[in-house]
N, C-alpha and C positions, 0 to 999 in steps of 0.2 A: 745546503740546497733548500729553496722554496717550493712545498708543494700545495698543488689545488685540490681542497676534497669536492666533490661536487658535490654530498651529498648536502655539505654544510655553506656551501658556495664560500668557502672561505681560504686562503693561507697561513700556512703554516711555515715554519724556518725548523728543519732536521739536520742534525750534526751527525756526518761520517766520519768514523776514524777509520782512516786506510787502514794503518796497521795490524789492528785490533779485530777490521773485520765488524766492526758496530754501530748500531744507529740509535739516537734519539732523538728525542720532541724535545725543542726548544721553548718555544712556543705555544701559548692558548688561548689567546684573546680573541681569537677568529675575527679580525679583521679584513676587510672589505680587496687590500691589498699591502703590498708589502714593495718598501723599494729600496736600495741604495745600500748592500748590506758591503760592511766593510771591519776588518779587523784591525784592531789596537798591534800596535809592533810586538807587542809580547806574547799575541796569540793567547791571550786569556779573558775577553770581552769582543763582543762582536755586538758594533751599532746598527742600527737598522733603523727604517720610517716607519710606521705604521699608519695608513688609514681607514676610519670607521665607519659605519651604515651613516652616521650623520655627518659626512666627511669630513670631521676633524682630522688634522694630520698630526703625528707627535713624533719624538725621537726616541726611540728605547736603547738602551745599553745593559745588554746582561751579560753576567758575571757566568764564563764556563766552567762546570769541574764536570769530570768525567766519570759517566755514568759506575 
């Protein structure tokens, strides 16, 4: 899930696991916005856009293991 802190006007990307009942931070870059998140078939990477205060756009792909 993506969420907005207002405090930092930024998104973030948090991982639920149903099962387990747990969440964490994906994410820290605090970028401007966040788009197109989609997972690898193997459910162990999840790509996503990032864009920044100087509207760069880029791709990120991070590596999940569980918290």
């Amino acid at each position: 899930m993506t969420v907005f802190d207002r405090g930092t006007s930024s998104f973030d990307v948090w991982i639920h696991d149903l099962v387990r009942d747990l969440r964490w931070r994906l994410t820290y870059d605090q970028p401007t916005a966040l788009s197109g998140l989609a997972w690898t078939p193997d459910s162990r990477r999840l790509a996503y856009g990032l864009t920044g205060d100087d509207g760069t756009s880029r791709i990120h792909l991070a590596e999940l293991d569980s918290p």
